[in-house]
MMTF fields as JSON, N, C-alpha, C and O atoms, coordinates in Angstrom:
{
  "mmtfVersion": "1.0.0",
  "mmtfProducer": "UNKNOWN",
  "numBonds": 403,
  "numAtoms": 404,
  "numGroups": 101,
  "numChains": 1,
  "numModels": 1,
  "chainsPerModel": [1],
  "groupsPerChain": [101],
  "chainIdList": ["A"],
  "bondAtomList": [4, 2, 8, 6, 12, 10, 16, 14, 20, 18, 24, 22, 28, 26, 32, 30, 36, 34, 40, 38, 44, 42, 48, 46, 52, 50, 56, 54, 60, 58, 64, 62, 68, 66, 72, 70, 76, 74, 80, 78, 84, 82, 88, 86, 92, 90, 96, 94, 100, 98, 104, 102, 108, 106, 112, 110, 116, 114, 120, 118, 124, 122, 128, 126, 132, 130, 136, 134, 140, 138, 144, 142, 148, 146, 152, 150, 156, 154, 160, 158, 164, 162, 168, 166, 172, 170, 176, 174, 180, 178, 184, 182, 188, 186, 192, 190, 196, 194, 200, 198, 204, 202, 208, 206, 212, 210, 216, 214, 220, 218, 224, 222, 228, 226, 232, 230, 236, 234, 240, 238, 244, 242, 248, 246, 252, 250, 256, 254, 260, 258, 264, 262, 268, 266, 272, 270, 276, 274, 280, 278, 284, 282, 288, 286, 292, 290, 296, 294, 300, 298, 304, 302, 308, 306, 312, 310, 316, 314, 320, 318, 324, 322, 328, 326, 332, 330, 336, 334, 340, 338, 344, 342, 348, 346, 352, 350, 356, 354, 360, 358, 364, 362, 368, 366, 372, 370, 376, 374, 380, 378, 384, 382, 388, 386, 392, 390, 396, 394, 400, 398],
  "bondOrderList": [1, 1, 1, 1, 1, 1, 1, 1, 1, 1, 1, 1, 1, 1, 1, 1, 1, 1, 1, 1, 1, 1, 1, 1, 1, 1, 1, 1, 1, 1, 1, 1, 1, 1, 1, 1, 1, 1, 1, 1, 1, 1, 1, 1, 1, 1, 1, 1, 1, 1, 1, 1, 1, 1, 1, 1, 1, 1, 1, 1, 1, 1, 1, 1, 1, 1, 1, 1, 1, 1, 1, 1, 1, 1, 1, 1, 1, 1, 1, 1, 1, 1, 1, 1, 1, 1, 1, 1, 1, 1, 1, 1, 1, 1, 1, 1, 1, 1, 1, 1],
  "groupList": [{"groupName": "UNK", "atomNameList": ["N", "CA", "C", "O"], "elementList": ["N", "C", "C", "O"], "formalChargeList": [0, 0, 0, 0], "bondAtomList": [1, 0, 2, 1, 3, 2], "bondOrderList": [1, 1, 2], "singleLetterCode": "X", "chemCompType": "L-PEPTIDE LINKING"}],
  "groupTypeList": [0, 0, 0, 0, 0, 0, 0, 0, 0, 0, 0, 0, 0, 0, 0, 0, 0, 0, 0, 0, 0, 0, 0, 0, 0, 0, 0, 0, 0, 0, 0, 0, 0, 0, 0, 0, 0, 0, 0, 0, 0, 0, 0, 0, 0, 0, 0, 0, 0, 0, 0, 0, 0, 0, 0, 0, 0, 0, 0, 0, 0, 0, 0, 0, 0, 0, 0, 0, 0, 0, 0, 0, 0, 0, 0, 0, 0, 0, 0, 0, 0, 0, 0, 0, 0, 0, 0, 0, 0, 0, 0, 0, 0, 0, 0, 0, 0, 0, 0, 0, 0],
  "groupIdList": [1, 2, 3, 4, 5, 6, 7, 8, 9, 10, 11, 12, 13, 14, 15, 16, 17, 18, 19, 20, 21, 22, 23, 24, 25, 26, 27, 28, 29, 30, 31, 32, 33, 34, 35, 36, 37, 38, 39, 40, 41, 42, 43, 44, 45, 46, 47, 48, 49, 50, 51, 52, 53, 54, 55, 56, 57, 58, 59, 60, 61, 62, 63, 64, 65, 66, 67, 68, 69, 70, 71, 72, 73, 74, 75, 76, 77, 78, 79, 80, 81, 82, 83, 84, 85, 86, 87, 88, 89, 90, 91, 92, 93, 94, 95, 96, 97, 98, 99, 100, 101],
  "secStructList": [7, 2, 2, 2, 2, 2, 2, 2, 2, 2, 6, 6, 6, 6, 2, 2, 2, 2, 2, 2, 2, 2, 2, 2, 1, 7, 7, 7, 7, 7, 2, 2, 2, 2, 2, 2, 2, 2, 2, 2, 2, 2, 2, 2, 2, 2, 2, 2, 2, 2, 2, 2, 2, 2, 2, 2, 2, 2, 2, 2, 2, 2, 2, 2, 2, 2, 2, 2, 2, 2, 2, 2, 2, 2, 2, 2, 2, 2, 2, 2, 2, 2, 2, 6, 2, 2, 2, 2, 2, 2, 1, 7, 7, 7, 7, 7, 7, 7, 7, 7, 7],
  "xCoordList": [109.703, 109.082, 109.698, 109.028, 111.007, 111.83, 111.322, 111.295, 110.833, 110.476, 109.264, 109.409, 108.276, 106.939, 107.22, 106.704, 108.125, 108.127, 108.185, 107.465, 109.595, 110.062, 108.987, 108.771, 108.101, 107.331, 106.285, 106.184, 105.253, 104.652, 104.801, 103.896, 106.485, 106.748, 107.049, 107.132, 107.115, 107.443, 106.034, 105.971, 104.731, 103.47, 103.022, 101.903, 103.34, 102.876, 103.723, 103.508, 104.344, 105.584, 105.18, 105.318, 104.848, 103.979, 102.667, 102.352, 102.158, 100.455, 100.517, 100.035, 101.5, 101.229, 101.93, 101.733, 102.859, 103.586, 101.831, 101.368, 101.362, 100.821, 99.815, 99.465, 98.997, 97.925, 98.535, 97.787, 100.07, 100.514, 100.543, 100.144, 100.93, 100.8, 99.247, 98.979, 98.628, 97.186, 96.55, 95.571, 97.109, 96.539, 97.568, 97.023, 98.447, 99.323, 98.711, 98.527, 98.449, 97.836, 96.49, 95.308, 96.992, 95.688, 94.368, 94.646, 93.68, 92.098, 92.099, 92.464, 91.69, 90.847, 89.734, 88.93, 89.344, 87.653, 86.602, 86.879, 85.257, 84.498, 83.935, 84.095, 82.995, 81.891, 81.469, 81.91, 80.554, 80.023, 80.385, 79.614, 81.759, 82.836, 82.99, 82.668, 83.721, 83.905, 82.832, 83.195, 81.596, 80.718, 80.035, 79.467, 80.194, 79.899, 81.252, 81.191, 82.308, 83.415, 83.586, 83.886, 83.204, 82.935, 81.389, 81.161, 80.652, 79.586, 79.956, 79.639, 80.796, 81.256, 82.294, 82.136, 83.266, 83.59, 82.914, 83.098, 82.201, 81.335, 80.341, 79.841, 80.118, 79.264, 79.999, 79.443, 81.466, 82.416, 82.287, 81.682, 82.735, 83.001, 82.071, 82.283, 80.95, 79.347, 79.465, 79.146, 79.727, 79.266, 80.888, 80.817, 81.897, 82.666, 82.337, 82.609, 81.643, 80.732, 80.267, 80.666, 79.005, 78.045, 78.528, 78.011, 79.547, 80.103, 81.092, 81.326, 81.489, 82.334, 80.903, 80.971, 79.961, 78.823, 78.271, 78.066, 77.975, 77.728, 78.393, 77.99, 79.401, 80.796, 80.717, 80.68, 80.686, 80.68, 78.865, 78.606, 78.097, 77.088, 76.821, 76.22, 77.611, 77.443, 78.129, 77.707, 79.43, 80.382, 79.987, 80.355, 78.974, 78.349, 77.205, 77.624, 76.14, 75.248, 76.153, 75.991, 76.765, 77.819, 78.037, 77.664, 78.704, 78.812, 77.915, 78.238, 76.654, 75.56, 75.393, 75.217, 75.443, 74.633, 75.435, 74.86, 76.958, 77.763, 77.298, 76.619, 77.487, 76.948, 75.814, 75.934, 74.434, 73.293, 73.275, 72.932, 73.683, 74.399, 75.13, 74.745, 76.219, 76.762, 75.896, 76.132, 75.142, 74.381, 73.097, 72.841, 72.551, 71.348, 72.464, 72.063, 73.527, 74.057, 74.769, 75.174, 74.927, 75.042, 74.292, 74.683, 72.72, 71.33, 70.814, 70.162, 71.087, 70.923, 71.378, 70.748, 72.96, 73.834, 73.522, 73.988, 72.609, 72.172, 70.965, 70.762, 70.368, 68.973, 69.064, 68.414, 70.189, 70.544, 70.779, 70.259, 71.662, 72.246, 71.525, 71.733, 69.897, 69.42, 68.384, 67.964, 68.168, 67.42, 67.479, 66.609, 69.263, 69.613, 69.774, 70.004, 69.74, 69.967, 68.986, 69.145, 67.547, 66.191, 66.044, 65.324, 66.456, 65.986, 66.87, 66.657, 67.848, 69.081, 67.882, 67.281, 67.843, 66.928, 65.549, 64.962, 64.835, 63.565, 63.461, 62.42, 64.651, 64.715, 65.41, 66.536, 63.939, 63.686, 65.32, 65.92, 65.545, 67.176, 66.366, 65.242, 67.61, 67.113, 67.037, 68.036, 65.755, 65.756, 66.937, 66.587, 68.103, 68.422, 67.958, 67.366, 68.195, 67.498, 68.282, 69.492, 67.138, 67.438, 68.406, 68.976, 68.759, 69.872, 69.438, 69.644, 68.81, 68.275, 69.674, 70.648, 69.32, 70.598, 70.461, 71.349],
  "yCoordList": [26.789, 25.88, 26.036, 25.766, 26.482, 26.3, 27.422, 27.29, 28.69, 30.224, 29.678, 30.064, 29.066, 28.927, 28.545, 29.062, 27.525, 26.424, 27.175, 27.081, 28.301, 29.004, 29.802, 29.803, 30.556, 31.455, 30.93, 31.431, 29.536, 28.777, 28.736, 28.846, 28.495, 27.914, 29.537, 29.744, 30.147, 31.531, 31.967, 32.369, 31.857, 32.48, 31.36, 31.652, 30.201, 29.234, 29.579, 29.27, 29.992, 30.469, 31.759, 32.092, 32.213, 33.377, 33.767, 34.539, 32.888, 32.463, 32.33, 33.103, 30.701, 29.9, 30.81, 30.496, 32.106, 32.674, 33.62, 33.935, 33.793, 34.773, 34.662, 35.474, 33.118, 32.702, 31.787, 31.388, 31.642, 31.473, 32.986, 32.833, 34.121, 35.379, 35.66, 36.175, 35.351, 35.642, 34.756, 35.219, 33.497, 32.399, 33.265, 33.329, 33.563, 33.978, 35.297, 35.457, 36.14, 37.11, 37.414, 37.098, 37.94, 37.896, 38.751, 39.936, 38.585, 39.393, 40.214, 39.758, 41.487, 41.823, 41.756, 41.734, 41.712, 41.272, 41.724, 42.91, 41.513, 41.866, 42.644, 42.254, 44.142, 44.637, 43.192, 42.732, 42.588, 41.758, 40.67, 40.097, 40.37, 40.091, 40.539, 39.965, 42.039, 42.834, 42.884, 42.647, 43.189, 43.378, 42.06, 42.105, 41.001, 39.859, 39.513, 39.44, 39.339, 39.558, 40.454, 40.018, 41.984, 42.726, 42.618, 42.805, 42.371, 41.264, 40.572, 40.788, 39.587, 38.415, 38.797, 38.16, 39.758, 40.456, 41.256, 41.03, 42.106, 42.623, 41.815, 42.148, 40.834, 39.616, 39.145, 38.766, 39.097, 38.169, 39.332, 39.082, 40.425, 41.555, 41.734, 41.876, 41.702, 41.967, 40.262, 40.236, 39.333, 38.365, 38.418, 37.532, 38.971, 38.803, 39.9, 39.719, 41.104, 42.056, 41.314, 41.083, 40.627, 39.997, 39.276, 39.5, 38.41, 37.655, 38.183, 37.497, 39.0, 40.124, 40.675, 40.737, 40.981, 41.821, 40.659, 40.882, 39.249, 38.377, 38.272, 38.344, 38.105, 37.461, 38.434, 37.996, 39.943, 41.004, 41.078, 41.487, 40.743, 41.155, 39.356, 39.073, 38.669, 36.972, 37.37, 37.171, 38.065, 38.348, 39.187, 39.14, 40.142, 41.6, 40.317, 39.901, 39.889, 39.176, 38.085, 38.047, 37.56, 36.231, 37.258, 36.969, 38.535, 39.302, 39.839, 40.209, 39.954, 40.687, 39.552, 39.842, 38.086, 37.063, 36.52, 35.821, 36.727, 36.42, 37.893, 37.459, 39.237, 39.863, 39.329, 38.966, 39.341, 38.857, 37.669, 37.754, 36.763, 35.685, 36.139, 36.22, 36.384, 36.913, 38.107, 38.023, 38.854, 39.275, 38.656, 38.835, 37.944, 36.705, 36.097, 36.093, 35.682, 34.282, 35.541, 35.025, 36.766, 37.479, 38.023, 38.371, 38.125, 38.19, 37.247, 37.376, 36.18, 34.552, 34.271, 33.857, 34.756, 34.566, 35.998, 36.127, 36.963, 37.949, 36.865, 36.478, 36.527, 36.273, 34.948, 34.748, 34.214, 32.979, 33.26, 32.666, 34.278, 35.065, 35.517, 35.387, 36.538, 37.042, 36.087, 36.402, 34.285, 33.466, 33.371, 33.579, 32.807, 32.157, 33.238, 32.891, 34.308, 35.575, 35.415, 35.247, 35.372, 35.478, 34.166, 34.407, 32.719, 31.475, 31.513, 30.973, 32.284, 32.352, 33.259, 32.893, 34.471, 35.525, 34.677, 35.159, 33.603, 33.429, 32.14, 31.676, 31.517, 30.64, 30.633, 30.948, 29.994, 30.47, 29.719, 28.659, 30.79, 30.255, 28.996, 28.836, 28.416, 26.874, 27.808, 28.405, 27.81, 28.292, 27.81, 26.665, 28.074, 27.297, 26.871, 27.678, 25.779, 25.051, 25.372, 25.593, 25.402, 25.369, 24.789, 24.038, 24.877, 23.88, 24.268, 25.14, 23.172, 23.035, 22.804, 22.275, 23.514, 22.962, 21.913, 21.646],
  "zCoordList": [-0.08, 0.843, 2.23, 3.227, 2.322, 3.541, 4.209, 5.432, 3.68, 3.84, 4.551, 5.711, 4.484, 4.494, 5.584, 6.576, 5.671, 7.062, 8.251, 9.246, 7.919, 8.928, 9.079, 10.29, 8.483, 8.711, 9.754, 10.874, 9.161, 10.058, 11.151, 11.978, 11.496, 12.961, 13.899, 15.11, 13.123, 13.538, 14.156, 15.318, 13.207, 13.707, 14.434, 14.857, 14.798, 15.792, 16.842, 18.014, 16.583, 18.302, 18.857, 20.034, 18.246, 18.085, 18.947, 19.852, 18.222, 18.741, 19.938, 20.766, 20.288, 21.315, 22.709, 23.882, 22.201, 23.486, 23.863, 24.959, 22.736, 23.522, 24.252, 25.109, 23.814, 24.618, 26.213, 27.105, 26.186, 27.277, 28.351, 29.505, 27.997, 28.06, 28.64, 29.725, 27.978, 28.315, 29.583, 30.169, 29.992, 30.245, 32.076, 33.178, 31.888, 33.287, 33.917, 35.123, 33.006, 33.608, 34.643, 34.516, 35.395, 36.592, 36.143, 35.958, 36.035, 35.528, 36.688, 37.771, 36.538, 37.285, 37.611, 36.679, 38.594, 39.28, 38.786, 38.606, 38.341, 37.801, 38.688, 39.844, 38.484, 39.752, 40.374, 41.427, 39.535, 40.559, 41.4, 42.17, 41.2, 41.488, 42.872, 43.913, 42.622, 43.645, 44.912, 46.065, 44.59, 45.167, 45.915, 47.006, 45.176, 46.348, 47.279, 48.506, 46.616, 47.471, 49.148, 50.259, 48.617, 49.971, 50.637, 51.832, 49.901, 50.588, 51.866, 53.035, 51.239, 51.988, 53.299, 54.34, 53.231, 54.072, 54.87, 56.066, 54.612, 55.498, 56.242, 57.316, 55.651, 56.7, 57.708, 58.739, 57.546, 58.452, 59.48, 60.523, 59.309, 59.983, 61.056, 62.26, 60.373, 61.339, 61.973, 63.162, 61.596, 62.575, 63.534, 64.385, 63.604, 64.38, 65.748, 66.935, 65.076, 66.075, 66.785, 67.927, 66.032, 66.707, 68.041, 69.136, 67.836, 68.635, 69.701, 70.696, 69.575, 70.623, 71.234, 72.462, 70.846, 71.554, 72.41, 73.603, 71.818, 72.793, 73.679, 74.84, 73.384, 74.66, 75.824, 76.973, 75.532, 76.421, 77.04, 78.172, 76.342, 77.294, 78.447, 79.484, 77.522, 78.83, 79.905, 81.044, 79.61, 80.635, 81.762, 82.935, 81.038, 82.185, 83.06, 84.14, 82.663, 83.027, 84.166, 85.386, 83.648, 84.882, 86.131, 87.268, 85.788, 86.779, 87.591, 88.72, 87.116, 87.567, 88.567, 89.75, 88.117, 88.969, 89.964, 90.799, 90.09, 90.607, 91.746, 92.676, 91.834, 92.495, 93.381, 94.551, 92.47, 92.969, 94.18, 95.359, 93.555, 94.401, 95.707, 96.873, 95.149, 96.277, 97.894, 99.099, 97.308, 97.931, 99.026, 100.217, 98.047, 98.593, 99.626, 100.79, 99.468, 100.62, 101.743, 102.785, 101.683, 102.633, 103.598, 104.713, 102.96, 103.331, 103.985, 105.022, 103.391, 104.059, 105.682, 106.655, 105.457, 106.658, 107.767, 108.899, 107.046, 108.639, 108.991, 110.142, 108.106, 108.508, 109.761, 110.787, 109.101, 109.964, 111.404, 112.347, 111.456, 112.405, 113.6, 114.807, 112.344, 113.369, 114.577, 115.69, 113.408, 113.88, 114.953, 115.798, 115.143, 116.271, 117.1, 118.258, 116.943, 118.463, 119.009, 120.218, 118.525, 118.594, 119.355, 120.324, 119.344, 119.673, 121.067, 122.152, 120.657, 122.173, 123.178, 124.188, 122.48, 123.554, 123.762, 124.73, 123.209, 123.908, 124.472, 124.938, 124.421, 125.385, 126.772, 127.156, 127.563, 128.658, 129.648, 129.469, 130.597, 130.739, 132.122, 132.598, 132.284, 133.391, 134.994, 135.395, 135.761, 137.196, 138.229, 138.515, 138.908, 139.211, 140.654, 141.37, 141.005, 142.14, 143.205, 143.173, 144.698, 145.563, 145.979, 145.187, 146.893, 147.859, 149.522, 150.366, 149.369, 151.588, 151.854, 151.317, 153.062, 154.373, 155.204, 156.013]
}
């Protein structure tokens, strides 16, 4: 009976190490596993593109209009320029007046 006992507790010590054993071990990933996994990475990847490609073409465009801009208010300031040369040259200058003796 004492044989039995020990044996019992022997294949229950047994058992229980190995489904602890089993229970620690890391699985490896299944294909489909794998494959939605780099799925999921390759989506991050492409939307971090995406977003670097935005950022760089807002950045070219700000510049373009900052140019543009800049251009128009330089265009602005001949045109202003050439107004007033034009209003200077056609206004008629004052005759000046006699002086009797």
């Amino acid at each position: 009976m004492k044989y039995a006992f020990t044996l019992a507790t022997a294949l229950l010590t047994l058992f229980s190490l190995s489904w602890t054993a089993q229970a620690n071990t890391v699985q490896a990933p299944s294909a489909r596993q794998q494959q939605f996994e780099n799925g999921i990475s390759s989506q991050r990847q492409l939307q971090q593109r995406m977003q670097q490609n935005q950022q760089s073409q807002q950045q070219q465009l700000n510049q373009q209009l900052q140019q543009r801009n800049t251009q128009l208010q330089q265009q602005r300031q001949q045109q202003l320029q050439q107004n007033q040369t034009r209003t200077q040259q056609a206004t008629p200058q004052p005759i000046p007046q006699r002086q009797t003796p």
